[in-house]
C-alpha positions in Angstrom: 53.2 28.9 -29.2 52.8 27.6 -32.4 51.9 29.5 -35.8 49.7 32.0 -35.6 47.1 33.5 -38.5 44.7 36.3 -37.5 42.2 37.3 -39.2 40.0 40.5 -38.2 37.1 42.1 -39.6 33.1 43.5 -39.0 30.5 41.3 -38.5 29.0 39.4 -41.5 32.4 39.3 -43.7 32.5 35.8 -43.5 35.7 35.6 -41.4 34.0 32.4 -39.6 33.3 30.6 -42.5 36.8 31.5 -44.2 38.8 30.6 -40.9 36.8 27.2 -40.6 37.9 26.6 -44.5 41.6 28.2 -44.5 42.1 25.5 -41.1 41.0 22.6 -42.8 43.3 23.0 -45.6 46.3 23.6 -43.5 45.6 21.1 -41.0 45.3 23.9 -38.2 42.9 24.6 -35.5 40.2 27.1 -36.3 39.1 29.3 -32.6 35.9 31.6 -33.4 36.9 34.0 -30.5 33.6 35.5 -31.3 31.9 32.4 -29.7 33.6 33.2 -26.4 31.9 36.3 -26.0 28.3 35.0 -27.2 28.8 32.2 -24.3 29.0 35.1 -22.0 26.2 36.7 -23.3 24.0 33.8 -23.6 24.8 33.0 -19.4 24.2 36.7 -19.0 20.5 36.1 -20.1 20.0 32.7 -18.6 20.7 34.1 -15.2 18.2 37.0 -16.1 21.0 39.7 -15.6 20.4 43.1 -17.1 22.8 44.4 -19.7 24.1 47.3 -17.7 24.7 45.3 -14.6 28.5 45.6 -15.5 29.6 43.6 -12.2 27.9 40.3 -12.6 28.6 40.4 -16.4 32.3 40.3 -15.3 31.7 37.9 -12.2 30.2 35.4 -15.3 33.3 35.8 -17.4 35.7 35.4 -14.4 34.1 32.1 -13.9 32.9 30.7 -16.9 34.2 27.7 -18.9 34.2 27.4 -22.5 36.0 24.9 -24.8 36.0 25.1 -28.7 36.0 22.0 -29.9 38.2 20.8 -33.3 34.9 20.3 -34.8 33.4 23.7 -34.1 31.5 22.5 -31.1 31.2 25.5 -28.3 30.5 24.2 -25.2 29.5 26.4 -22.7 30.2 24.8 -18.5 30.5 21.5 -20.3 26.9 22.1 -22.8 26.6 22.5 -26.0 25.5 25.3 -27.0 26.4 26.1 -30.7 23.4 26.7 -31.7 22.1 28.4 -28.8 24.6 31.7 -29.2 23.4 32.1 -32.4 20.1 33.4 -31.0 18.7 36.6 -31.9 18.6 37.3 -28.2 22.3 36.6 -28.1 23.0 38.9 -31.0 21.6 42.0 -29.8 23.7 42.2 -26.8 27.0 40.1 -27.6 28.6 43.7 -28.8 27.7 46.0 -25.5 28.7 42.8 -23.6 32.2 42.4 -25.6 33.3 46.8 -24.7 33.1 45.6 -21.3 37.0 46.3 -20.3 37.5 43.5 -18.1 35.1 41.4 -19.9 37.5 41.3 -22.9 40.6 40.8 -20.9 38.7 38.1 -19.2 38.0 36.4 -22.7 41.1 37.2 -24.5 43.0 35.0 -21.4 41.4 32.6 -22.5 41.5 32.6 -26.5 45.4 32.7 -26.1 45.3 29.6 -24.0 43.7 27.8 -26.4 46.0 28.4 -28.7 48.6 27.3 -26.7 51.2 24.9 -28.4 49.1 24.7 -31.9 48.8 26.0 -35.2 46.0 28.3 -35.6 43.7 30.3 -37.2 41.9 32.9 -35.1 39.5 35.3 -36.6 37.5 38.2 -34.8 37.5 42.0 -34.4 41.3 42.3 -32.5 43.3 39.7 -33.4 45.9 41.4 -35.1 46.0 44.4 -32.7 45.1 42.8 -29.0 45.4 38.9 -29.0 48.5 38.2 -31.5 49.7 41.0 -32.2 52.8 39.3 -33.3 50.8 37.0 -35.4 53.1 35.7 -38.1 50.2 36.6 -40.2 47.5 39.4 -40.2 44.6 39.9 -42.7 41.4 42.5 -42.4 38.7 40.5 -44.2 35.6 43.1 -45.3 33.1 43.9 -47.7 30.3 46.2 -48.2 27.2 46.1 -45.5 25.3 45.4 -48.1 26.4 42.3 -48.8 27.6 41.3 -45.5 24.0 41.8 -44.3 22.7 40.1 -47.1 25.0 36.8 -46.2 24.1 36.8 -42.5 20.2 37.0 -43.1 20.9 34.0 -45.8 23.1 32.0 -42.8 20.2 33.2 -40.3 17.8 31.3 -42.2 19.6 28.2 -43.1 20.4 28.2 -39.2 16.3 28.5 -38.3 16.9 32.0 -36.7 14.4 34.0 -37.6 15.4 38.0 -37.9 14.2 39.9 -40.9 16.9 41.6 -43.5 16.3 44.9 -41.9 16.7 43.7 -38.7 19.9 41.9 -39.6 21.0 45.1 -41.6 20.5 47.2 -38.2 21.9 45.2 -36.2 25.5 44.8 -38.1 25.2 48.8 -38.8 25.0 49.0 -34.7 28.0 46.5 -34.2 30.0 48.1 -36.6 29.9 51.4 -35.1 30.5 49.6 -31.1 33.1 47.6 -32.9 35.1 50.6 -33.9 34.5 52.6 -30.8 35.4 50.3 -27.7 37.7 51.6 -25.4 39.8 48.2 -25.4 39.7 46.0 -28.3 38.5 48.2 -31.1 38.4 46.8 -34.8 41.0 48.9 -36.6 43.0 48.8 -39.8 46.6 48.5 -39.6 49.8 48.5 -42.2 50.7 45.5 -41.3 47.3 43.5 -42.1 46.6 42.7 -46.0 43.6 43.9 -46.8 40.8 41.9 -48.4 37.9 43.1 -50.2 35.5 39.9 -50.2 32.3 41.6 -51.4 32.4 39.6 -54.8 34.5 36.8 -54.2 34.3 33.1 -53.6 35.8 31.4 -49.9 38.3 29.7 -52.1 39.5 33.1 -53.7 39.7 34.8 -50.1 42.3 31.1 -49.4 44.4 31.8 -52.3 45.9 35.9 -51.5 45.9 34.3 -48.3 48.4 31.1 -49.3 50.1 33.4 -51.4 51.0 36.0 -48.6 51.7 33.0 -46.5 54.0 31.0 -49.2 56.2 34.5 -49.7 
């Protein structure tokens, strides 16, 4: 395996957009593990399956093929779908969809093996704890929900989704909480992350405490 940099954190931090950025200066690849769980979730409503159907959720992540492409491409069975798990529909039940036990083992199978024999950086909610845990390096990027609302409804309408600030403030309050309390996979603070407060920074100020942790 080669180096690894995790990065964890609650939804709307700006962990995808930092990760993207961090890879491209160090010539690494950049895996949005949060993708792979929004594939799941987007076949879980194309096949009309209800969210508590726990049994055919699995079935879909025992069976289903995603890559994550250099570029950021997600393709879903061999589709691109990029865009498409970045659908409201897709938001409001990627988080019940992720506590799944087996769902997450499922998914975290394959994050690992794409990071097999590269550099990476891989950001998501159990990085640190659950898929590297002996990541070389660890970082908890955050910032108030305030803000982290504010830049998701801002992303949401650059992306044409259309969800209104409260709507986009409810629905990372909700994720937070199932975030914190899943029974495998939680997002926790450790000691041996650095912690990051990005609430009034820049992506380029979030790069530099991290190249400086990483040049010590």
């Amino acid at each position: 395996m080669g180096k690894v940099i995790a990065i964890d954190g609650p939804a709307g931090a700006g962990k995808g957009t930092l990760a993207k950025e961090l890879a491209k200066k160090l010539g690494y690849v950049n895996i949005d593990t949060g993708a792979t769980y929004r594939c799941v979730a987007l076949e879980v409503l194309r096949k009309g399956i209800s969210i508590d159907d726990t049994s055919k959720i699995i079935d879909i992540s025992s069976n289903i093929k995603i890559d994550l492409l250099e570029d950021g491409t997600v393709l879903l069975n061999g589709e691109d779908v990029t865009k498409d798990i970045r659908s409201k529909d897709v938001t409001n039940i990627v988080s019940p969809i992720s506590s799944i036990v087996k769902v997450r083992e499922n998914m975290v199978n394959i994050q690992r093996n794409i990071a097999l024999d590269k550099d990476v950086v891989m950001e998501g909610r159990d990085i640190t704890t659950v898929v590297f845990p002996n990541a070389q390096y660890k970082f908890y990027l955050d910032a108030s929900i305030d803000e982290r609302a504010r830049r998701r409804f801002e992303e949401n309408k650059e992306k044409g989704i259309n969800m209104t600030y409260e709507e986009v403030y409810n629905n990372i309050k909700d994720r937070d909480y199932n975030d914190m309390h899943k029974e495998v996979g939680a997002l926790t603070r450790t000691d041996e992350q650095v912690y990051i407060d990005c609430t009034n920074m820049t992506v380029e100020e979030e790069i530099e405490i991290i190249l400086k942790e990483i040049n010590k």
